[in-house]
C-alpha positions as CSV (number, residue, x, y, z in Angstrom):
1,X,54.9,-32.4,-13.4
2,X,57.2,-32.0,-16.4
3,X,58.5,-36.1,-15.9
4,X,54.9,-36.9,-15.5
5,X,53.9,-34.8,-18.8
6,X,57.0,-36.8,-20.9
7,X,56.1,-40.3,-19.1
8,X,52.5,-40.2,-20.3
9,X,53.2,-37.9,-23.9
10,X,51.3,-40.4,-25.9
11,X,48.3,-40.6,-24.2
12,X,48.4,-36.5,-23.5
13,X,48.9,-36.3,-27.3
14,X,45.8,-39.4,-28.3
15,X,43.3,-37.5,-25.9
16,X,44.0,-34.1,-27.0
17,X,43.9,-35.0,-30.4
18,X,40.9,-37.7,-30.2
19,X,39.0,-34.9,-28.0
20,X,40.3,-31.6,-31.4
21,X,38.8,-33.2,-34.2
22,X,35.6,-35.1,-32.7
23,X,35.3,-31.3,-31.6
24,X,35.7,-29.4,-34.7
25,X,34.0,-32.5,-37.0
26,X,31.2,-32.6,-34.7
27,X,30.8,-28.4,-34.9
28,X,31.0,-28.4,-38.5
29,X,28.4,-31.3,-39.1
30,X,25.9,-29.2,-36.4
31,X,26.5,-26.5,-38.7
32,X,25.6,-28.5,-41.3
33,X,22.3,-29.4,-39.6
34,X,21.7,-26.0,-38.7
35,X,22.1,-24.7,-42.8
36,X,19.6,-27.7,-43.4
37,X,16.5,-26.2,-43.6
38,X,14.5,-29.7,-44.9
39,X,12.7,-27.8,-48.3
40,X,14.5,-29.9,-50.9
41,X,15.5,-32.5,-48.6
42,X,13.8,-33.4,-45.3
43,X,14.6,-33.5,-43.1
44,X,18.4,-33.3,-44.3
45,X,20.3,-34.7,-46.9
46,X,22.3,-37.5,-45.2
47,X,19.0,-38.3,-43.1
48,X,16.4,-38.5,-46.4
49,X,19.5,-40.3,-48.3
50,X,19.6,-43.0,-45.8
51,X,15.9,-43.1,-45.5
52,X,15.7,-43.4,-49.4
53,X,18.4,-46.1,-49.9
54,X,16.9,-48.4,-47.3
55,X,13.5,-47.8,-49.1
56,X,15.9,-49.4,-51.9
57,X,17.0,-52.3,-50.5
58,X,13.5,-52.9,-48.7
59,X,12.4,-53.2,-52.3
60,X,15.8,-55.4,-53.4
61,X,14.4,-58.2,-51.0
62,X,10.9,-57.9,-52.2
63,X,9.3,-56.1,-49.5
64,X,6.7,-53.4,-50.5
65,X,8.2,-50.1,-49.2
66,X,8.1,-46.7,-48.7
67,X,9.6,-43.2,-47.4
68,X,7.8,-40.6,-46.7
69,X,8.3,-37.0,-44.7
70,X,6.8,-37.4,-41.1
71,X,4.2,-34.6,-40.8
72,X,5.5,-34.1,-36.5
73,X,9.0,-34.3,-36.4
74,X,12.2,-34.0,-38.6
75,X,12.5,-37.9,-39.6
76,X,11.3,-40.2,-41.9
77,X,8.7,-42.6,-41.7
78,X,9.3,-45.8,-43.2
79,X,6.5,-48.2,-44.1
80,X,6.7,-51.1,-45.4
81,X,3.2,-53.1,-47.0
82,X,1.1,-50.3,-45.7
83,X,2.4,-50.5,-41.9
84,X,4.5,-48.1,-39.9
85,X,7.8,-49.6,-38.6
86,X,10.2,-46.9,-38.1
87,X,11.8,-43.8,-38.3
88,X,14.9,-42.6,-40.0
89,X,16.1,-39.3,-38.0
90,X,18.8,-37.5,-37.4
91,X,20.6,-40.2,-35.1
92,X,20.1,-42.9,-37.9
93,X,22.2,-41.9,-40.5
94,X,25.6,-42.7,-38.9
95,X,27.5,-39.7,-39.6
96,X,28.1,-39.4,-36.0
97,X,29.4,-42.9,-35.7
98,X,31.6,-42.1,-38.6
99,X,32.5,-38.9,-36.6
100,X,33.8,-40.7,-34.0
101,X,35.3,-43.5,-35.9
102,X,37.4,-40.6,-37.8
103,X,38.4,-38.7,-34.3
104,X,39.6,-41.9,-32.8
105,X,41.8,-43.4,-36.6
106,X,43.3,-39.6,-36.4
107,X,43.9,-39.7,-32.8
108,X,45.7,-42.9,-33.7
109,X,47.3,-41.7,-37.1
110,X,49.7,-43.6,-38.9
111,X,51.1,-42.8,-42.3
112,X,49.1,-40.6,-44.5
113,X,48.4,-42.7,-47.3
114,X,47.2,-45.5,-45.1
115,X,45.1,-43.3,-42.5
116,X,43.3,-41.6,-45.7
117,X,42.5,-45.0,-47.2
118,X,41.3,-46.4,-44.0
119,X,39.2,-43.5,-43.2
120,X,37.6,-43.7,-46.3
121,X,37.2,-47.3,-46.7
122,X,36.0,-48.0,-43.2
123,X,33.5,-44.7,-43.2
124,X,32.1,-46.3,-46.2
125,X,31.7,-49.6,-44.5
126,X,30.6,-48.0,-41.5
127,X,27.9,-46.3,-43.8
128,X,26.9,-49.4,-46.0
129,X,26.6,-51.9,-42.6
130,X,24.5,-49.1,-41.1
131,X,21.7,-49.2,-44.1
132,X,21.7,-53.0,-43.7
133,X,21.1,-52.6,-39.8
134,X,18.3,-50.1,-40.6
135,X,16.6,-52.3,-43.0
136,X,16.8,-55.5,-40.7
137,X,16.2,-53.7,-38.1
138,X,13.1,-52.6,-39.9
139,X,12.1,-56.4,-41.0
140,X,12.1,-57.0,-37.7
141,X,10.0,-54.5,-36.4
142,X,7.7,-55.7,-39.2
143,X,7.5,-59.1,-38.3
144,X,8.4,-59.3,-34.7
145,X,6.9,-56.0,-33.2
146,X,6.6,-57.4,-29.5
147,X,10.4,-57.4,-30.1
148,X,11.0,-53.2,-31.0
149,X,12.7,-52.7,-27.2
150,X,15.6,-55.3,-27.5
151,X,16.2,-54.6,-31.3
152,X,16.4,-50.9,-31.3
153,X,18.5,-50.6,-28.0
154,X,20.6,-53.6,-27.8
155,X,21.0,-55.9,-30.7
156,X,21.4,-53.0,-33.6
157,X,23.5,-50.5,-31.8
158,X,25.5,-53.5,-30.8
159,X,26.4,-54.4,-34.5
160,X,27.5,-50.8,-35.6
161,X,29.0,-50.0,-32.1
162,X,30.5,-53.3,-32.0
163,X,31.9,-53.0,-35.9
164,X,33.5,-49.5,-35.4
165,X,35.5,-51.2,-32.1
166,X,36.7,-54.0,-34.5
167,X,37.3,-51.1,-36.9
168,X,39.5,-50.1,-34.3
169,X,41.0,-52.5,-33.0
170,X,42.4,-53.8,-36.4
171,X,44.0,-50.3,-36.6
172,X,45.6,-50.1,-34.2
173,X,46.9,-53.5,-33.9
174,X,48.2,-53.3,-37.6
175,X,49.0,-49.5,-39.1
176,X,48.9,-46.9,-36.6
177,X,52.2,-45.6,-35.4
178,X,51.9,-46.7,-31.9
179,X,51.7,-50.2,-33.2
180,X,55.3,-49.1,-34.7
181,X,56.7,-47.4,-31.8
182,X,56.6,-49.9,-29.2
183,X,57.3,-53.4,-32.1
């Protein structure tokens, strides 16, 4: 058992890691969500920020937009010239894509100054290409609204999904440690 452990250190040490902070990240955001109580920001902060910046950039491309607090459910709505495309909830404001994207650069560390500025600079990405998903994504409901099925659950999960792997990928292949240990 003990060869087996040393053989396969590494990828003990990646999954344990990965699996500690996705776990305490992940509890601290839920306690964030449970401290949100939606009476100065609804339905959260991150959730109504990402809701008002699209509204933002709606209006940057000269479509007629607004936010506003659904009156059913914590999200919200986002119309744009009158009409009802979408909802911003929870799930929309990527901070559990970031979440993940943070576990799995940690999991996968290399030197500090490098892993900081990576993890900053790609959350930030991660969060800028997912207002520009939400606002095409709303366009498209817009103007193509026979097309809501493929848009919402293939094409834009596949460009932030799909983004983070190349995230990834370019990580590992050029500054974590593991890169190092086996040049």
């Amino acid at each position: 058992m003990k060869a087996l452990f040393l053989k396969y250190k590494s990828v003990v040490k990646f999954i344990l890691t990965f699996l500690t902070v996705y776990f305490v990240l992940t509890l601290a955001y839920k306690f964030y969500l449970d401290l949100s109580d939606g009476s100065k920001f609804y339905p959260d902060y991150f959730t109504n920020l990402v809701a008002r910046q699209c509204d933002m950039l709606l209006h940057a491309v000269g479509y007629n937009a607004q936010v506003i607090p659904h009156p059913d459910e914590p999200s919200m709505k986002l119309i744009i010239n009158g009409k009802f495309v979408a909802r911003v909830v929870e799930g929309c404001n990527s901070i559990s894509v970031i979440i993940l994207f943070i576990s799995f650069i940690i999991a996968f560390s290399g030197k500090f100054k490098a892993t900081f500025l990576y993890l900053l600079s790609g959350s930030v990405l991660i969060y800028a290409v997912n207002l520009f998903r939400i606002v095409i994504l709303s366009i498209g409901l817009y103007n193509y609204p026979w097309r809501r099925e493929i848009l919402h659950t293939v094409i834009f999960p596949l460009i932030i999904y799909g983004m983070v792997f190349l995230l990834w990928m370019f990580w590992v292949n050029r500054f974590s440690k593991l890169e190092k240990a086996n040049a």
